[in-house]
Each structure stands twice: as C-alpha cells, then as structure tokens.
N, C-alpha and C positions, 0 to 999 in steps of 0.2 A: 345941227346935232347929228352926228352918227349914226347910223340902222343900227341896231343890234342881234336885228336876228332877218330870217327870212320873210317874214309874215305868213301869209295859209297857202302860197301855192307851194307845194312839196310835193315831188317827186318821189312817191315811195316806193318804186320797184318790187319784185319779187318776193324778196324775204324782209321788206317794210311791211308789203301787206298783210305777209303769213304772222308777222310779230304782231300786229294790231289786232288780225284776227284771231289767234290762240288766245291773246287777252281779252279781248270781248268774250271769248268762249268761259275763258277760267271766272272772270267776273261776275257771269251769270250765277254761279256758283253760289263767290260768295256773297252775292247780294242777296241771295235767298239762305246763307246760314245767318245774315247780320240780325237777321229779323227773327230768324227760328230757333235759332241758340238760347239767347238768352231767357224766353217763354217756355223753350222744352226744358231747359232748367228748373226754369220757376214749375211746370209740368212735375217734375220727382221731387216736390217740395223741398228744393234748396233754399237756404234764407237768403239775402241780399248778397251776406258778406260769401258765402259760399259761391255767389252767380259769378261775383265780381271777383273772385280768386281763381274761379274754373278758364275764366275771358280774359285777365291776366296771364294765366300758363298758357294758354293759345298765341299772347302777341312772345313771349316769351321765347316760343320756339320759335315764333317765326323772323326772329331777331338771330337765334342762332343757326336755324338752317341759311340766314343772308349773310352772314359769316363763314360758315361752311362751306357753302357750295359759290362762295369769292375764291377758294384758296382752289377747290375741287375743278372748279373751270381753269385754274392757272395749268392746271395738268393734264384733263381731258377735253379741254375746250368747253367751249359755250353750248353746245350744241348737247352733248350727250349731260352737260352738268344740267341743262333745262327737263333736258328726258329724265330723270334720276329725281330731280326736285319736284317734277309733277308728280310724283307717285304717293308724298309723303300725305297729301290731303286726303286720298282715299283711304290708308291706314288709319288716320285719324277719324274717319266718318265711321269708316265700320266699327273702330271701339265704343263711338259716342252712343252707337244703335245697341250694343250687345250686355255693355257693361252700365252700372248704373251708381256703382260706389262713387262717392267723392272723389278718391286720389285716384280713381281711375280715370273719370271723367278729365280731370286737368291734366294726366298723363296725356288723354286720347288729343284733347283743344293740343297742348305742346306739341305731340308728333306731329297733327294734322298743320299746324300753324295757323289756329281759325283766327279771324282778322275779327276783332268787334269791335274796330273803328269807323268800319263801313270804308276801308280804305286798302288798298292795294300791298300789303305787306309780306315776307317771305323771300325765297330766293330768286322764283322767276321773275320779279317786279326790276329787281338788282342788275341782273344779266340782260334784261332786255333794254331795260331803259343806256344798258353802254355800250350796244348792239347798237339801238337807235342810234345814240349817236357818230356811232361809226360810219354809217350807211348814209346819215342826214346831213349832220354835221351838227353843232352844236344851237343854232338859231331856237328859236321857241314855235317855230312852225310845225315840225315835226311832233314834237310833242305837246302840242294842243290837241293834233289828230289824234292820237296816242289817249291824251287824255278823256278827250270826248268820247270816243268807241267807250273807252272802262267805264263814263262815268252812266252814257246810256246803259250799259250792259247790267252797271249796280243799280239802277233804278227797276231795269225789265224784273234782273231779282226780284227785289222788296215786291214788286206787283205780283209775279209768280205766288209770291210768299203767302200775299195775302188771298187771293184767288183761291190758292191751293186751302187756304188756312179754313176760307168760309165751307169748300166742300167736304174736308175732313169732319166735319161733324159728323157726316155719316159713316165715317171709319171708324171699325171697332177699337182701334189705336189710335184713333186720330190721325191727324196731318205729319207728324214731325217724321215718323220715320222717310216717307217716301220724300222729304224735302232734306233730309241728310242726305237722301241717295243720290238727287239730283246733286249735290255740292260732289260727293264722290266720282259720278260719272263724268262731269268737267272736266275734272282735274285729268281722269284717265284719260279723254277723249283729248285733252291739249298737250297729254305724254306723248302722243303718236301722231300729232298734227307738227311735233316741233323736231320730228324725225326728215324732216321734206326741209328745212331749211336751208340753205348752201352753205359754204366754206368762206362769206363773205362777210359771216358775223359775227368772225372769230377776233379776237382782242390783234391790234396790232403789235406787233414785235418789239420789245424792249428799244428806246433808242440807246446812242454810244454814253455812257458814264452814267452818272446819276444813281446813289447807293439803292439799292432793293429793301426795304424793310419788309417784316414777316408780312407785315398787311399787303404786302405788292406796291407799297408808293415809295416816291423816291423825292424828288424834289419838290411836290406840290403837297407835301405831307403835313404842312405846316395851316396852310390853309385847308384843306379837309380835318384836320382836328378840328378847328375853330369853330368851321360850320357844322360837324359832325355834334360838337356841342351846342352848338345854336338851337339847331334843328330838335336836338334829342327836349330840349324845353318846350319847344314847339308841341311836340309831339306829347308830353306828357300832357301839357294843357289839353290838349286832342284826345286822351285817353282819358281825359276825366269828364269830356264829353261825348264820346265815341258813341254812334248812331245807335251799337245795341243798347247802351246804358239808355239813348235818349228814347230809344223802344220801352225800354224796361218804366221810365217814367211816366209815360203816356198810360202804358199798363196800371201803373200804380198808383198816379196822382188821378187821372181823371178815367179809371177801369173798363178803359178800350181794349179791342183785340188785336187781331191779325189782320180780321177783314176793316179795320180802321187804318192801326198801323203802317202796314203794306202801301195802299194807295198813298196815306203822307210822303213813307219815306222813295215810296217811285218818284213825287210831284218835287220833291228836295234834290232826289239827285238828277231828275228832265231838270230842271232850274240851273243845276252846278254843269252838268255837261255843255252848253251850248256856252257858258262863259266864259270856259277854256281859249275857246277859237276868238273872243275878244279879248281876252289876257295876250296872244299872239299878237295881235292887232297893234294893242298897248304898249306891249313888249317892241314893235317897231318901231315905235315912235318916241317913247320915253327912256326906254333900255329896260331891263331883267331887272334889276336890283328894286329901280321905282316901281315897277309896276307891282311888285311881288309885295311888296310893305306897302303902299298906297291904297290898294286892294283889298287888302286883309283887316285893316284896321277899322273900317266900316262893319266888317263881318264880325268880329270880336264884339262889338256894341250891341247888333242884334243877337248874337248866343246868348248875353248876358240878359238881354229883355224876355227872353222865352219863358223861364220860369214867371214871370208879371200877371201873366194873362191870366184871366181868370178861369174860361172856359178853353175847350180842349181846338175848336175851330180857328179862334185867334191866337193859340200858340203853333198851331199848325202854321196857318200863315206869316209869323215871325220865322217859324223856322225854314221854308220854302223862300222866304225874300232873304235870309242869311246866306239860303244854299245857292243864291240866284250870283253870290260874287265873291263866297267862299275858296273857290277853288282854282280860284283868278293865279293865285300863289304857286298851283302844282307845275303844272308844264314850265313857268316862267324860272321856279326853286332846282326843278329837275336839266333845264338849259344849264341855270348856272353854273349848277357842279358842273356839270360834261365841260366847262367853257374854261373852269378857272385854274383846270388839271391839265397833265399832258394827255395826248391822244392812247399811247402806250397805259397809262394806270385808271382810263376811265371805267373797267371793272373793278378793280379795287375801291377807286374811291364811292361805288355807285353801291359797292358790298358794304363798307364802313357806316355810310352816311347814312344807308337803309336801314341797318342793323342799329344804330345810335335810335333813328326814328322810332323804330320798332319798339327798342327798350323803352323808350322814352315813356310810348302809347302803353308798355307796359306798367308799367305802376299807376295808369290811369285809371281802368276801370276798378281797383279793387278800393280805392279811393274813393273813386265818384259811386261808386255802388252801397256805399257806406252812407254817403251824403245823400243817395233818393230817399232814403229814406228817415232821413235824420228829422230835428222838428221846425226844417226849413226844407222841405222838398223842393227839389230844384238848385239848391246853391252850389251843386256841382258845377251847371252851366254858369252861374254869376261868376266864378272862380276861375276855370277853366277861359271865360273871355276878358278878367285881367290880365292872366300869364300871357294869352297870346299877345293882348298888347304891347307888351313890355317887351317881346323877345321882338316883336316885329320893330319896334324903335332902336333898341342895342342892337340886330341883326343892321340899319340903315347903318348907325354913326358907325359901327367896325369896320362895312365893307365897301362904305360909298366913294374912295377911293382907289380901291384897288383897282387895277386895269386888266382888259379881257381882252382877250386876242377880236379882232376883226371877225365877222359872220364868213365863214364860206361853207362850202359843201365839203364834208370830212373833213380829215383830221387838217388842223390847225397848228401852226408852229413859230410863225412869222409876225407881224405887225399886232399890235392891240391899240383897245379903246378902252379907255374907262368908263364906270359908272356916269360919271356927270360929262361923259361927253372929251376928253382929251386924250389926246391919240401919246403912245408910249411904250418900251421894252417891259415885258413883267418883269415884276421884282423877287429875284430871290428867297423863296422862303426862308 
C-alpha cells in the first residue's frame, strides 16, 4: 500500500517553527478562556441558556473573521492578514472585562472569536494551517507537530485556569478578570511574533485556467463543498459538546470548580496531544481518510459514556481515555484538505472549511447548554457522540474513493493515490 504522508520526521525550518510557536503562544490563551468563560458567565448570573448563546456568538465570529480574513490575505497576503486577525481577541477580552450586559457580552465572545470548543477556531488557525502546507507539503507529519504544540499548549491553559482559579479566592474580584487578560496578552503578543515571518508563506500564485470563484477556488471547489459540509456536522456535534459546555457540567452535575476543572481538562488535552504524533504514524501506514474515521469512532462511544458515570472521578476518567484518541482525526482531517485541492486555493479552501467548522461548532453550545441542564443532564454528550458517528461513516463511503496526489514536500501537482491504495489522475470536480 502506498505512504500517504511523511510520518514525524519534518523538516520545519524558519517560519515552520515561528508558525507552531505563535500557535502554542495563542493557545495558551485560549485554553485558559475554555475554562474561564463559561464560570465567569455563570459568575454575573447568566442562566444556562444565556452562557450557551454568549459561547455561540463567540464561535460565530470566529467563523466569520475565517472567512474574512481568507478573502483579506488574497490581497495583503498572509502575513499582515495574521497580524490584523491577532488583534481581534484582545478587543474582545477587554469588552468581556468592562461590560456586563448580555448583548454586550455576545458582542464582545463575536468580536473576540472566543472558541468554547476547547478547539482552535478563527482566522489565524485558517492561514496557518495553508501556510503549513505550503512550506511541508501536504503528509500528516507536519501537522501532527502542529497539532501536538496547540494541543499541549490548550491543556497548559486549562491548568493555568485552574491554579490561577484556586488562588483567586483571595482576590477581591476573583480570578476571571486577570485570566481574560492573559487570553488578551497572547493574542497581542502572537500579533507581533507573526511580524518576523518571511515571504515564504505567502499563498502560491494562481495556476494557468481554472475559473476564480468569490471564495478563491476554482477547480477543487466541488470537493471542499462536500467536506465543507461534512465537516460543518462534525463540528456541530462538537459544539454540543464543546469542552466549555463539558466545564459547565462538571460545574453543574457534580458542583466542582476551577481548581477540579482545570486539572481534568489539562489531563484530557496531555491525553489528546501526544496522539496526534500517532495519528501521523497511522496516517503512514493506513492513509488520511482511514485513519481519520477509524479513530474517531472509538471516541464518539466514550463521549457518549461520560454522562453514565455516576461520580465526578469516573467521568473524569472517561473523559481523559476519550481525549487520549479523540484528536487522532485533526492533523490526519487538516492533511486531507491541503492534499485534495490545488496548491494555489489551499487558503481558501483552509478559509471555507474552517469557517463551515466554526459555524457548525456554532449552533452547538446553545443547544448543549440547554440540555445540561435539562432532566437528563448530560444528554448533550449522548447526542453529540451519535452525530459524530454518523458523519464519521458518510464522511468514509463519500470519499473512500477519491484519489490524492502522492506525499512530497510542497506543493503537489503530478501523480496521486487513492484512499484505498490505487495510484491515478484526480478527477475533475
């Protein structure tokens, strides 16, 4: 059978490294608002449905700032659209600190694009991830690194969170203000870390023919709809179980804090980072496609067992052996798109497909936040890990066919493989 990717020796040069390290920097962020958001809500007596509407307009924006700032890099490149799109998180942290109204607060989550999936969402996730692949090339090596840095970096969060959470008792405000500010200082501090990048991880140049659509795709537009909708269910099942919702039930079902919280959700995402770099592993031996649906559908059964438990110990521990091959799917999901487009539209379709996610994750928490508290606490997670099964199976039979260009470094244009292994010209969208 065919490699499909590189496996974990990668070469990440100059502005590989600078890309991994701004994202472990931005991550730290938000791995410490996944945690703090939804408690400092619950903190100005929002009821359920109000938390789960304020962390919907968060993934909200950050679904149209990955739409935005796709079209805004087509003009000023990648470079200064990442500088521009780092800004908007600290706008949003200072309203969340200042202001305390309801439409305000979901204003401030929208501008800031707060992520309460516990997942990488917005625009620099977008540009970077088709940067990567320009610089890597398409394999699932690169982006396992990739993934591993963000996933360590969201766990260090949630641990800050909680650390920070037990000592704020002695703050006359408490903990939240000064863990908004750290979300705010990331984002500034990766505004000006993504100023040192080179000129190397700018989109390549339109090739000869091939019509431009507004989105920037041309011929491979046929397949990023497809996944663009795959994905966007994906994601919704994801959003009706999104780490903050699964904070917020821990809070609720069994009336833990911060300093409980925290440690779980650091032990869930140390679990989920180190089995990126085995999804790589996988991804060379089996191909992208298998390993991404093979993976996942394990994890889908444990989300669903969470809610069972009866004490707060053994769901913890369901949820940390979920996390442990949950994320098997990202680097392997994030290869594919880069593999299955041309080199030329891999910011667009990296904008689309993020942006589909994002919305997806959108309609999630106001849903699942509905259901913590309903008189089945928990059947968020039950619900949320049928969807993902489903999408994971219709996601196989669609695109276990389709054929992917050959692994090399950069951009690709020449020879492909298929999913199961048979070499061939792509087809036509």
């Amino acid at each position: 059978m065919p490699r499909s990717g590189s496996g974990l020796r990668v070469h990440l040069g100059g502005d590989g490294w600078l890309l991994i390290g701004t994202r472990t920097l931005r991550l730290l962020g938000v791995g410490v608002m996944v945690v703090t958001l939804p408690l400092y809500l619950s903190s100005l007596r929002l009821s359920a449905f109000e938390v789960g509407s304020v962390l919907t307009c968060g993934m909200l924006g950050g679904a149209a700032a990955t739409l935005a700032f796709g079209r805004v890099a087509r003009g000023v490149g990648r470079r200064r659209a990442l500088q521009l799109a780092a800004l908007l998180p600290a706008a949003g942290a200072t309203m969340l600190v200042t202001q305390h109204g309801v439409a305000i607060l979901a204003l401030a989550a929208f501008i800031g694009g707060v992520s309460a999936s516990g997942q990488d969402v917005g625009a620099p996730q977008a540009l970077e991830q088709a940067a990567i692949a320009d610089l890597l090339g398409h394999g699932a090596g690169g982006f396992a690194w990739y993934g591993l840095t963000g996933s360590l970096s969201l766990a260090t969060g949630a641990l800050v969170a909680g650390l920070l959470g037990t000592a704020g008792r002695l703050l006359p405000a408490g903990p939240y203000g000064p863990l908004i500010a750290v979300y705010a200082a990331t984002s500034v501090a990766a505004g000006i870390l993504y100023t040192l990048l080179s000129r190397n991880v700018e989109a390549a140049a339109p090739g000869p023919g091939g019509r431009r659509w507004s989105t920037g795709l041309g011929r491979s537009r046929r397949w990023v709809g497809e996944l663009a909708a795959l994905y966007s269910v994906d994601a919704l099942a994801g959003g009706v179980s999104a780490q903050s919702l699964v904070a917020y039930y821990f809070h609720f079902h069994f009336g833990v804090g911060l300093q409980v919280i925290g440690p779980v959700l650091f032990l869930a995402n140390l679990a989920a980072a180190g089995s990126q770099l085995v999804a790589a592993a996988l991804a060379d031996r089996f191909g992208l496609l298998r390993t991404m649906v093979f993976t996942h559908l394990p994890s889908d059964l444990l989300l669903a067992a969470v809610p069972l438990m009866p004490w707060w110990p053994l769901a913890a521990a369901v949820l940390v052996c979920r996390q442990s091959i949950s994320q098997m799917d990202v680097p392997t999901r994030q290869a594919y798109t880069m593999a299955v487009v041309a080199p030329e539209e891999r910011t667009a379709a990296a904008s689309v497909t993020g942006a589909a996610r994002t919305l997806g994750s959108a309609a999630g928490p106001i849903v699942g936040g509905t259901l913590v508290t309903a008189a089945l606490p928990g059947l968020n997670l039950v619900v949320s890990g049928a969807v993902k099964a489903a999408y994971d199976l219709v996601l196989y039979q669609r695109f276990k066919a389709i054929p992917l260009p050959s692994f090399r470094s950069g951009p690709v244009r020449s020879r492909t493989t298929s999913a199961s292994g048979n070499s061939g010209d792509r087809p036509a969208p």
